[in-house]
C-alpha positions, -999 to 999 in steps of 0.1 A, spaced: 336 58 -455 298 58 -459 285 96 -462 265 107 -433 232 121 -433 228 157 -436 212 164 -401 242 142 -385 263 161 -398 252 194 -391 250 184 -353 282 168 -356 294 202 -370 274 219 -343 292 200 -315 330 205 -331 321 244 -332 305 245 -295 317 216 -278 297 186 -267 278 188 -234 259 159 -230 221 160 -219 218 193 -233 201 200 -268 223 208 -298 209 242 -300 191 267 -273 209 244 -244 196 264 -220 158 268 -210 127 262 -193 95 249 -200 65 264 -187 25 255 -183 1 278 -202 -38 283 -218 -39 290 -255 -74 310 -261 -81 306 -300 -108 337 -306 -124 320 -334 -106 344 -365 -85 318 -380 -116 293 -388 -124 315 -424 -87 303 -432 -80 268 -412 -97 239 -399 -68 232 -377 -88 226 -342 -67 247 -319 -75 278 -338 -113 271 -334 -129 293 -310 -115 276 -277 -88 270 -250 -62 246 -253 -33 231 -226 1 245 -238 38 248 -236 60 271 -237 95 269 -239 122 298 -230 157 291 -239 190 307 -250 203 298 -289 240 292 -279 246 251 -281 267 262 -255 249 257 -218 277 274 -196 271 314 -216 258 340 -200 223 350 -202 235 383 -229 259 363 -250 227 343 -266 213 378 -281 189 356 -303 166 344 -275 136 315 -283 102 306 -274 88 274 -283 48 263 -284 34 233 -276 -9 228 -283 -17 199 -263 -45 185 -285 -68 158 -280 -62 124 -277 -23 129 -272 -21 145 -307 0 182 -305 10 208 -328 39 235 -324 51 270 -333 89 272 -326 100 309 -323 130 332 -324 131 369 -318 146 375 -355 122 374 -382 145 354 -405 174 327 -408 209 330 -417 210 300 -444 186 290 -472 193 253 -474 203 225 -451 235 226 -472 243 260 -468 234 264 -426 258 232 -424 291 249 -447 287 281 -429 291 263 -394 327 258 -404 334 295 -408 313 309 -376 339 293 -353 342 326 -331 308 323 -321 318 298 -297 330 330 -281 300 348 -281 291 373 -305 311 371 -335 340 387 -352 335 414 -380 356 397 -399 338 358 -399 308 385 -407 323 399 -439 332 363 -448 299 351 -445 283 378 -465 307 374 -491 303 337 -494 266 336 -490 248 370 -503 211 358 -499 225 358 -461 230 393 -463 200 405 -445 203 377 -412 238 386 -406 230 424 -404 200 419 -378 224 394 -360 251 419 -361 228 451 -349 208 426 -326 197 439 -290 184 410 -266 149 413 -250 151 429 -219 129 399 -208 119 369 -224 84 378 -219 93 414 -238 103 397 -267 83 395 -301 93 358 -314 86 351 -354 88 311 -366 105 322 -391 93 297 -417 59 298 -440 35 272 -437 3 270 -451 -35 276 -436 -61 249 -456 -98 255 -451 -132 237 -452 -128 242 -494 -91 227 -492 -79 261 -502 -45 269 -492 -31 302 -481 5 307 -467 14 322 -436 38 330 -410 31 329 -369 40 360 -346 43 359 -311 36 395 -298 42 401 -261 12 418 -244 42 437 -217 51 454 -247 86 448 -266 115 461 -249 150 454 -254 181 459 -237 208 485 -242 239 475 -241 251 487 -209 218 476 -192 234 445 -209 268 441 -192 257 430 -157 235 400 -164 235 371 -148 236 339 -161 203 327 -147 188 364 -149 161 358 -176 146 323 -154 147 346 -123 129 375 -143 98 349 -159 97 332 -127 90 371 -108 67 379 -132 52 348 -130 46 353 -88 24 382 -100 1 368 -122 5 352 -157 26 363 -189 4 370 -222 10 371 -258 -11 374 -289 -5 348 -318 -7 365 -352 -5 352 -383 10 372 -412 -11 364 -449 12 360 -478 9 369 -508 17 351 -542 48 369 -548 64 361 -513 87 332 -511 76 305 -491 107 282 -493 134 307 -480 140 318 -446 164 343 -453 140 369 -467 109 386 -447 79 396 -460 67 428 -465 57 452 -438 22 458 -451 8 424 -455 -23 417 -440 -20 406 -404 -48 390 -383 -46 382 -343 -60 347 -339 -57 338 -304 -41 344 -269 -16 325 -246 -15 326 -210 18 314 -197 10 306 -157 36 289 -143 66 264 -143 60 224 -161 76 200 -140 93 173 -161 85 182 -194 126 193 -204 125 159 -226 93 174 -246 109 177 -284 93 212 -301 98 199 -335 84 230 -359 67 205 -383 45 189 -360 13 202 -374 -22 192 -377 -55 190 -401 -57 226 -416 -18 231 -415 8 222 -435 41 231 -443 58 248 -472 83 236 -493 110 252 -474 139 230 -467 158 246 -438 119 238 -421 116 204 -434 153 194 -424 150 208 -389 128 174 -379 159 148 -387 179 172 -369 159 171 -334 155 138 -339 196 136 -337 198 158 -309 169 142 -292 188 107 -297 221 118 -282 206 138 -248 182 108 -242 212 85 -244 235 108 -220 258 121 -247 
């Protein structure tokens, strides 16, 4: 039997975990897109030529969702909670900052994220067992720090309290070509707030839509972009370690998130669609992620 490529497989994994649920994406089932005004305030252009992060406004959006692959879990058994960014650029061109509100990934390699799916079975269930935990950790030590913040994670008490990191390095290029690495961080302008466990308990399933969409009544929902420098001793091809604390950080611009997209669920937030004055690392959990939309993409379009 001809071996399968590496994204295939990891959805196919994905789907003998979760279940299949067809029309729903393979990961972060559950979510809405939203129309919004990216305001770039002009900081970035000393470190990118990328146009949206000239001084300007650019069309957005932003999508909301839940991480389980799962569609039917309740709003709190998804702790890790995503928001996705679309610039709509000119002439149909669009680059995006995909988001989680964890600051780094459980797996290193494609390899690795895919091996591990066959051990996290009882997080079809929801949070997961201590002991698939300890197994984890044990098998895969540079996954040490992930599986901690997963296992002391507290959901936002809103998706518009959450701060959402993309996780991934990529790199800024000037006007001289020089190349600095960064990473993006969504911080919410409502201030961060999470939920306590037995504010937890009593969530509806639809509780986090219903909260936006109030918010949204009122007026719009703001967050700053930042961008975290790197510095030469920082890994740029692993997701499983963060940064340190007291690198340089620099807000470049401001969304405005105004109200509800109408038929834009389809819209694929791939993380390496970038543009002139971005590119991105060597990081192969980043790099891989592309084929693996692609396969999601491929089965929801076609009803499976």
């Amino acid at each position: 039997m001809e071996k399968q490529p590496l994204a295939e497989t990891a959805v196919n994994q994905i789907e003998k975990v979760f279940g299949k649920y067809p029309g729903y994406r393979r990961a972060h089932a559950r979510g809405d897109v939203y129309e919004g005004i990216f305001s770039a305030n002009g900081s970035a252009s000393d470190f990118t030529i990328a146009p949206h992060f000239q001084h300007g406004e650019v069309k957005a959006l932003v999508r909301f969702s839940h991480s389980s692959p799962d569609p039917t879990w309740t709003d709190i058994m998804s702790p890790v909670k995503g928001m996705a960014v679309q610039f709509r650029l000119p002439e149909g061109a669009v680059a995006n900052i995909v988001g989680v509100n964890s600051p780094i990934f459980m797996a290193k390699t494609p390899e690795v994220f895919t091996e591990m799916l066959t051990i996290i079975k009882s997080f079809k269930n929801g949070k997961p067992r201590v002991l698939d935990l300890a197994q984890l950790v044990a098998k895969y030590p540079e996954s040490r720090a992930a599986i901690d913040i997963l296992g002391k994670m507290h959901a936002p008490a809103s998706f518009a309290t959450g701060r959402y990191h993309a996780i991934h390095a990529f790199y800024f290029i000037d006007a001289q070509e020089n190349k600095r690495p960064i990473k993006y961080e969504w911080e919410p302008e409502a201030g961060v707030e999470t939920l306590s466990l037995t504010g937890a308990v009593s969530l509806s399933i639809e509780y986090y839509k219903a909260d936006l969409e109030d918010r949204l009544v009122r007026g719009p929902v703001a967050f700053q972009l930042n961008v975290v420098f790197g510095e030469e001793e920082d890994p740029t091809d692993d997701p499983t370690q963060e940064w340190p604390a007291e690198r340089k950080k620099l807000t470049i611009g401001r969304l405005m998130i105004t109200g509800k997209a109408e038929n834009a669920e389809s819209t694929i937030f791939d993380p390496t669609a970038v543009t002139e004055g971005i590119e991105c690392s060597e990081d192969r959990i980043l790099n891989f992620r592309k084929d693996a939309y692609s396969v999601s993409y491929d089965r929801r379009t076609n009803g499976m």
